[in-house]
C-alpha positions as CSV (number, residue, x, y, z in Angstrom):
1,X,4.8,17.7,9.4
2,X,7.7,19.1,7.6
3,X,8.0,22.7,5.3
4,X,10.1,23.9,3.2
5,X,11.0,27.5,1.7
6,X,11.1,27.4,-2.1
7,X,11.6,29.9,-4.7
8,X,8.9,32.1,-5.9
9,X,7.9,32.6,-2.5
10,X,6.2,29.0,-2.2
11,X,6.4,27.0,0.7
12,X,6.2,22.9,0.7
13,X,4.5,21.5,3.9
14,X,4.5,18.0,3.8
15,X,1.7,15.7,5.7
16,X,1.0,12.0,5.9
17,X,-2.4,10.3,4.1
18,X,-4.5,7.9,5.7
19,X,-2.1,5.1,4.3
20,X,1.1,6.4,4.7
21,X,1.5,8.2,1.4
22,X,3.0,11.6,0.9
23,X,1.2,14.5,0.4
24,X,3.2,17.8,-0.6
25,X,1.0,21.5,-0.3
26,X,2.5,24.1,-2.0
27,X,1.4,27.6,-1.0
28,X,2.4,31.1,-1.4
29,X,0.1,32.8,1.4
30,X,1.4,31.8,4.4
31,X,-1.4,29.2,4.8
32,X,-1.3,26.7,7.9
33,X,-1.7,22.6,7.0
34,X,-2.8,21.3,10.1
35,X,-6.1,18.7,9.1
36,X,-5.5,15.4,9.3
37,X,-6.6,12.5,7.1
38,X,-9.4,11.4,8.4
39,X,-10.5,8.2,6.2
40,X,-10.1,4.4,7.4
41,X,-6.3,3.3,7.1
42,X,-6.1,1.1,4.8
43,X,-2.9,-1.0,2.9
44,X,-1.1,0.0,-0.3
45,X,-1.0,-2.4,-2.8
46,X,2.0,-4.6,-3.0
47,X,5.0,-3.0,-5.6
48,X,4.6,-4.9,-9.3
49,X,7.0,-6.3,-11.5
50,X,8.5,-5.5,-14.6
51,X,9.3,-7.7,-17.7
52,X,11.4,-7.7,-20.9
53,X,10.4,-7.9,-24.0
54,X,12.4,-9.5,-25.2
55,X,11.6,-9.1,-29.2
56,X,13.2,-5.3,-28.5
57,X,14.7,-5.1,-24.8
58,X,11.8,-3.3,-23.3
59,X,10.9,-3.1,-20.2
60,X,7.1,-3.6,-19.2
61,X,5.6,-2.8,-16.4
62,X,2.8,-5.3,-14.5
63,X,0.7,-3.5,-12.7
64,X,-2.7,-5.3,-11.9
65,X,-3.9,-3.9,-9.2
66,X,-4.4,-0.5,-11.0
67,X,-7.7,-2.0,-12.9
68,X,-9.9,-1.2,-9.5
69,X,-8.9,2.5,-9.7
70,X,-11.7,5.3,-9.9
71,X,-12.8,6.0,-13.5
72,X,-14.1,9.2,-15.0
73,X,-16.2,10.2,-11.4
74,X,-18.8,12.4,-11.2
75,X,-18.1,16.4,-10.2
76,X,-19.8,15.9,-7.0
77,X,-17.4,12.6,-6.1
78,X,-14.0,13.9,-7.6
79,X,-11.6,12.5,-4.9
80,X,-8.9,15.3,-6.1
81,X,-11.4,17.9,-4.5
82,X,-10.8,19.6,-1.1
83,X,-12.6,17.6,1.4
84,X,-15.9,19.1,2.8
85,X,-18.0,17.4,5.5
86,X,-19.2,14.6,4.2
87,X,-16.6,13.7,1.7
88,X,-13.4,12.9,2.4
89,X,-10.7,13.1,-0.9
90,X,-7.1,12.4,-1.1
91,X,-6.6,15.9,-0.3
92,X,-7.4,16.7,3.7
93,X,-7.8,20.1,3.8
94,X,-10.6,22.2,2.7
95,X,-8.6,24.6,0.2
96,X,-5.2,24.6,-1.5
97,X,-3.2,26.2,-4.3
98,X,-1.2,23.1,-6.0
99,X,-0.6,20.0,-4.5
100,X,1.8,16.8,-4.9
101,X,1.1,13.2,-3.5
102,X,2.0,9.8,-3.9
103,X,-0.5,7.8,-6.5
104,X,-3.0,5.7,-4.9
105,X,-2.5,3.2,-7.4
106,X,1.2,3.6,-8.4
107,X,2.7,1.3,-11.4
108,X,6.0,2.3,-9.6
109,X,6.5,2.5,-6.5
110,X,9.6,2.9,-3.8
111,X,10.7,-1.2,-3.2
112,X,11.5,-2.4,0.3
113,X,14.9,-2.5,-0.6
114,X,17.7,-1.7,-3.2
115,X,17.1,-2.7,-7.3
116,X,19.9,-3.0,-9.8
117,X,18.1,-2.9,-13.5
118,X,21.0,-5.9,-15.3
119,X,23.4,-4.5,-17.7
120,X,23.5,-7.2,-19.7
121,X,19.3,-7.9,-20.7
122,X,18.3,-11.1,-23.6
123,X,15.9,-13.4,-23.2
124,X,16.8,-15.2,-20.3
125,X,16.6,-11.9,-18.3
126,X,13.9,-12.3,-15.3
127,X,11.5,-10.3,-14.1
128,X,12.6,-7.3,-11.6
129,X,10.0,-5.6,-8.9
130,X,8.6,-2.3,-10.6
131,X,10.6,0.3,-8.5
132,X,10.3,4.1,-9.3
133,X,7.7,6.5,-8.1
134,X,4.1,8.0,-9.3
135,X,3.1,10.8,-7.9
136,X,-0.6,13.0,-8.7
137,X,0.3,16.9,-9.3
138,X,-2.8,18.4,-8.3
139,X,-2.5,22.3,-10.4
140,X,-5.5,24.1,-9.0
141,X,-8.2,23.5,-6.9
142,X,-10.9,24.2,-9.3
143,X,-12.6,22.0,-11.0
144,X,-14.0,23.8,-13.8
145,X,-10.4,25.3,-15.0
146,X,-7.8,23.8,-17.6
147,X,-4.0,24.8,-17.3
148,X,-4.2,28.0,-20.1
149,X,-6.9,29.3,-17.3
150,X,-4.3,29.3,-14.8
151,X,-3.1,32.6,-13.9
152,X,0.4,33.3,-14.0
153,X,1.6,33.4,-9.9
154,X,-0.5,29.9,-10.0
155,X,1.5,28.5,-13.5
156,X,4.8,29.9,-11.6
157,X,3.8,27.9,-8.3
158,X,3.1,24.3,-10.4
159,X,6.7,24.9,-12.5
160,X,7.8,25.6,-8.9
161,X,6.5,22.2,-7.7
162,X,7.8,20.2,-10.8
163,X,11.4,21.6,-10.6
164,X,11.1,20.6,-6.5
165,X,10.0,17.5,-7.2
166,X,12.7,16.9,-10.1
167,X,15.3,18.1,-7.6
168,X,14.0,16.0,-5.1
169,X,12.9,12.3,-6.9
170,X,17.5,12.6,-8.4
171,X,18.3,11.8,-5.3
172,X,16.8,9.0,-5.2
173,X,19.3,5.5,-5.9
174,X,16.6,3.7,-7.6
175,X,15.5,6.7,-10.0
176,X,17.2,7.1,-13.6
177,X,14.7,9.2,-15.2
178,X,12.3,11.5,-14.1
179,X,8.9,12.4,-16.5
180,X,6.5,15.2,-15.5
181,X,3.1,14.9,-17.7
182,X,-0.8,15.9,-18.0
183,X,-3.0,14.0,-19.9
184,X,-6.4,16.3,-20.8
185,X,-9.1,14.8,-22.3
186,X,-10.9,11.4,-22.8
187,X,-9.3,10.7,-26.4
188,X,-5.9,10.4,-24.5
189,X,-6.9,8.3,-21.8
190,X,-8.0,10.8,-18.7
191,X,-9.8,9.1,-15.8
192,X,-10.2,12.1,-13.5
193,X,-11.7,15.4,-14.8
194,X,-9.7,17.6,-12.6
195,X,-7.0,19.6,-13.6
196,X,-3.9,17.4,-13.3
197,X,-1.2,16.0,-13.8
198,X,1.7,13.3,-12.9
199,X,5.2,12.0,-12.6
200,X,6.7,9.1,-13.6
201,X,10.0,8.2,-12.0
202,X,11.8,5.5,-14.1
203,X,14.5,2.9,-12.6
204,X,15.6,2.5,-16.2
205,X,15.6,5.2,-19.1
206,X,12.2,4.9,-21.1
207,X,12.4,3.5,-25.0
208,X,12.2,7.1,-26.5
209,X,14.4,8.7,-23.9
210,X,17.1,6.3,-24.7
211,X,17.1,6.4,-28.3
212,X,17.0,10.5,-27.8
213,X,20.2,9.9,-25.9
214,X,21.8,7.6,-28.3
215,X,20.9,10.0,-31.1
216,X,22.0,13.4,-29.4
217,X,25.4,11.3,-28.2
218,X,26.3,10.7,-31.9
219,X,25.4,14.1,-33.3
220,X,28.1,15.6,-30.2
221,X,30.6,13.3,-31.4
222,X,29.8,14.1,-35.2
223,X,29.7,17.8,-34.7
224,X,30.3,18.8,-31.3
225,X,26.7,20.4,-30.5
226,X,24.2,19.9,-28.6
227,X,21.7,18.8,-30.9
228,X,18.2,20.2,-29.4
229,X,20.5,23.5,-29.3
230,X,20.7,23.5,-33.0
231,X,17.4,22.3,-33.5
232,X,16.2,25.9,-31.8
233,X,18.6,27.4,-33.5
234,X,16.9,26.3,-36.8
235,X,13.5,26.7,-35.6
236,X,14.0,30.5,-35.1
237,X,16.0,31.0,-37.8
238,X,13.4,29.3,-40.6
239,X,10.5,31.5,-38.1
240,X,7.8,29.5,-40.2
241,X,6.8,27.4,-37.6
242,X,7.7,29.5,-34.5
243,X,4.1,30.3,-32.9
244,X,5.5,32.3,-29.9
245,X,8.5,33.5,-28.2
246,X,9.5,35.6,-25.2
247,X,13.4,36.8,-23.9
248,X,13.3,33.5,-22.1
249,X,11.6,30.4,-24.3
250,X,10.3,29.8,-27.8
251,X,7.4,27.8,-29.2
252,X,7.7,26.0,-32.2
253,X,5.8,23.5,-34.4
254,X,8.9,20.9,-35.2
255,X,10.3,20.4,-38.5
256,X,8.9,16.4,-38.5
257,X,6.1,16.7,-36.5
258,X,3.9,13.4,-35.6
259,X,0.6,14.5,-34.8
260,X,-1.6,17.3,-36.8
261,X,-0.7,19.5,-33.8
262,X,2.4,19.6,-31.8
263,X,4.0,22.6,-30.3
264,X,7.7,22.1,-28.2
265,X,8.2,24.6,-25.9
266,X,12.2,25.3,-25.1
267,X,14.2,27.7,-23.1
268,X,16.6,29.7,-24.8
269,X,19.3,29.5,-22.6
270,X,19.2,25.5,-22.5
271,X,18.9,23.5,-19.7
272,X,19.2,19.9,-18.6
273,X,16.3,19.4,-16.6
274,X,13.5,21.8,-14.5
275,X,15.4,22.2,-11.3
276,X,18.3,24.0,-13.3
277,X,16.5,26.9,-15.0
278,X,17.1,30.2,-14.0
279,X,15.1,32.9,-11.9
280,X,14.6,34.4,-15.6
281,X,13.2,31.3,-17.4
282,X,10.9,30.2,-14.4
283,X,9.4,33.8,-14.2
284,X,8.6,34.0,-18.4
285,X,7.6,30.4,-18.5
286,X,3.7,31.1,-17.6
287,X,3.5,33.6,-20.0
288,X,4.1,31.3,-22.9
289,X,2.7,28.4,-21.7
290,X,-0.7,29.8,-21.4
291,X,-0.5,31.5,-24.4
292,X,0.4,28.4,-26.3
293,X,-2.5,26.2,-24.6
294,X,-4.9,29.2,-25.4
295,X,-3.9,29.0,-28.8
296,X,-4.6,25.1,-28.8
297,X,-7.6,26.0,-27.7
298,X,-8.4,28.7,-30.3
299,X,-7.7,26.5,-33.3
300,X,-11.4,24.9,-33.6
301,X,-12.4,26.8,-30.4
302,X,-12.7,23.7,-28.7
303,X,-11.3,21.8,-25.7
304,X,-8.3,20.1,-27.5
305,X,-7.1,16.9,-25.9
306,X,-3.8,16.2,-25.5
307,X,-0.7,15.5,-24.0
308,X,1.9,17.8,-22.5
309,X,4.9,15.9,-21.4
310,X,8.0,17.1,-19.9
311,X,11.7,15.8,-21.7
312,X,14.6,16.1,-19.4
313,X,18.4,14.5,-19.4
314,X,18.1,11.6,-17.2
315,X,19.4,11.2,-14.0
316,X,22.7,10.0,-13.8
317,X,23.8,10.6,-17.7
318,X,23.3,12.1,-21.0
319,X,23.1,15.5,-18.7
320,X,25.7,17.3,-21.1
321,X,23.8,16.4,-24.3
322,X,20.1,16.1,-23.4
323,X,17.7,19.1,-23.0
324,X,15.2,20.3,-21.0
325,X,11.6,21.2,-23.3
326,X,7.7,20.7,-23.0
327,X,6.3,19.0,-25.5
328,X,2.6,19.0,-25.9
329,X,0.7,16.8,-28.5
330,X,-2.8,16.8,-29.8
331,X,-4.6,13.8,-31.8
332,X,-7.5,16.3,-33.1
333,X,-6.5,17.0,-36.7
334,X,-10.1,19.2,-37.6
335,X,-13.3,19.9,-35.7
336,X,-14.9,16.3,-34.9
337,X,-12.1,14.8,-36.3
338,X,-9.0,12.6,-34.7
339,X,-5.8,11.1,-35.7
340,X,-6.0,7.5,-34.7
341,X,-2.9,5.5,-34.2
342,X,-3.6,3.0,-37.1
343,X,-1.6,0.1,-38.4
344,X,1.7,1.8,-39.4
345,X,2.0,4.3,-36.1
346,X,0.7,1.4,-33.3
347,X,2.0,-1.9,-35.2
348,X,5.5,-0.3,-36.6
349,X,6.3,3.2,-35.1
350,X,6.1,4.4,-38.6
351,X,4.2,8.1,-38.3
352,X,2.4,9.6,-41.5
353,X,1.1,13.2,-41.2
354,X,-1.5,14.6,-43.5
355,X,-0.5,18.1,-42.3
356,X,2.5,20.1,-43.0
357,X,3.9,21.3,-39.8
358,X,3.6,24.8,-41.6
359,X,0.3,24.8,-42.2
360,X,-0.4,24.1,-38.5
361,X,2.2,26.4,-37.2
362,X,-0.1,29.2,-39.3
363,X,-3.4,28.1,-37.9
364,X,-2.0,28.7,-34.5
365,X,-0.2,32.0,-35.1
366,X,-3.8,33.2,-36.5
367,X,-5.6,32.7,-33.5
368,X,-6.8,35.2,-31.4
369,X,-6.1,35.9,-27.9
């Protein structure tokens, strides 16, 4: 058992699993991690591979063992509970505030030893084991709650876990890019119920990520900006599609957005990644992101699914023209209603809204909280 002191006042005590894995507890009063996994050992799978595709020089990950994993459980068999007597769960003790651990059924995971993703990739390239990392962020023991029910001290202590876990995962050789997500709801895919969310750690940089780089490079050498830094600066000069704002972040329906509602969240004083925001940003960060998930929330008063997904610089480059913001992503475009994906979005990439981003920037603003 190792800890570790943290900002905010958490503290990370790190324990084994039952097979090995990691798991991280991150508290903030003064509790003791003592119990010990007490399941049947058992072996993790073996690490997968990954293949080009060699039509557009993307990676894709193999990852068959992942089709026995636990889908959409009962309340009474949710393996992200605290254990009780009688049912054990990936997490040992009986309470906790937010906790971290290594996926179960990881489509990355750490390899045995060093891997080099080629330079140079065509068709001849051949598959390479599916390094990187997956890890479960656990953000409340309760069941019942979504992130916007979070309190604030609780929102502080999972940013606190993201940004150790972002510090952490860079040091890593075989890590380029590091992607902290929750997925809420059954339209985008959940398989557990309970508040959640994960991390993807990359051993390459992922398709969007790269052409974000490429496109942020050119408008640095075009006008020497940073370009997400005059994107904000547009966004809060044109107000229209601002939906919130505090001295440390702003919230903002984008100019060109892709899905009936999306809201980017981004600190004002930019940033390359989580670990390097300041004592400020971290401390106003719950404040807007609960109001901005309530808000979500408000539009057809309904559990909205979507997808909140952290974009940060990579790794090892882009760090001086790629910025840290949330961005969070809903297919519901009206009560009983969803975008689908269709032929030109899934087939070609090609995104058609039927909504102005203005419009749904206004049916935010005019909810009530």
């Amino acid at each position: 058992m190792s800890s570790k002191k943290l900002g905010a006042g958490v503290v990370r005590t790190d324990r084994l699993l039952m097979d090995g894995r990691t798991i991280r507890y991150y508290d903030t009063q003064g509790q003791s991690r003592d119990a010990v996994d007490q399941r049947e050992a058992e072996t993790q799978p073996q690490i997968g591979e990954m293949r080009l595709d060699a039509l557009n020089n993307e990676w894709v990950v193999m990852a068959a063992h992942r089709q026995g994993r636990v889908f959409l459980p009962p309340k009474e068999l949710n393996p992200l509970a605290p254990s009780r007597p009688g049912f054990l769960t990936e997490i040992p003790e009986s309470d906790y505030e937010v906790v971290v651990f290594d996926n179960r059924s990881p489509s990355l995971r750490s390899p045995e030893k060093d891997v080099k993703i080629p330079n140079e990739i065509d068709f001849a390239t051949p598959p390479i084991p599916a390094a990187g990392k997956c890890e479960v962020v656990c953000f409340t023991s309760n069941y019942e709650a979504s992130f916007k029910d979070l309190s604030h001290h609780q929102i502080r202590t999972v940013l606190e876990a993201w940004r150790d876990r972002t510090a952490e995962l860079s040091t890593f050789s075989y890590i380029e890019h590091i992607a902290p997500f929750e997925n809420r709801g059954e339209e985008v895919g959940v398989t557990l119920s309970h508040p959640h969310g994960q991390i993807y750690a990359y051993p390459y940089l992922p398709p969007r990520t790269e052409k974000m780089l490429k496109v942020a490079e050119d408008h640095k050498t075009k006008t020497g900006r940073v370009l997400l830094d005059d994107l904000v600066t547009r966004e809060i000069k044109d107000e229209v599609r601002v939906i919130a704002r505090n001295a440390d972040w702003v919230a903002f329906v984008p100019y060109a957005a892709r899905y009936p509602f999306e809201i980017h969240v981004a600190p004002i004083r930019p940033v390359p990644d989580l670990a390097a925001l300041d004592e400020n940003a971290c401390e106003n960060f719950p404040a807007i992101a609960k109001e901005v998930l309530q808000r979500l929330d408000g539009v057809f008063d309904t559990k909205m699914a979507y997808i909140a997904a952290w974009h940060q610089a990579p790794v090892r480059t882009g760090r001086d023209v790629l910025r840290l913001h949330w961005q969070i992503t809903s297919v519901r475009r009206a009560p009983g209603k969803l975008k689908y994906l269709a032929g030109s979005e899934s087939a070609f990439g090609a995104f058609m809204m039927d909504l102005w981003p203005e419009q749904s920037a206004q049916q935010l603003r005019d909810v009530r909280i």
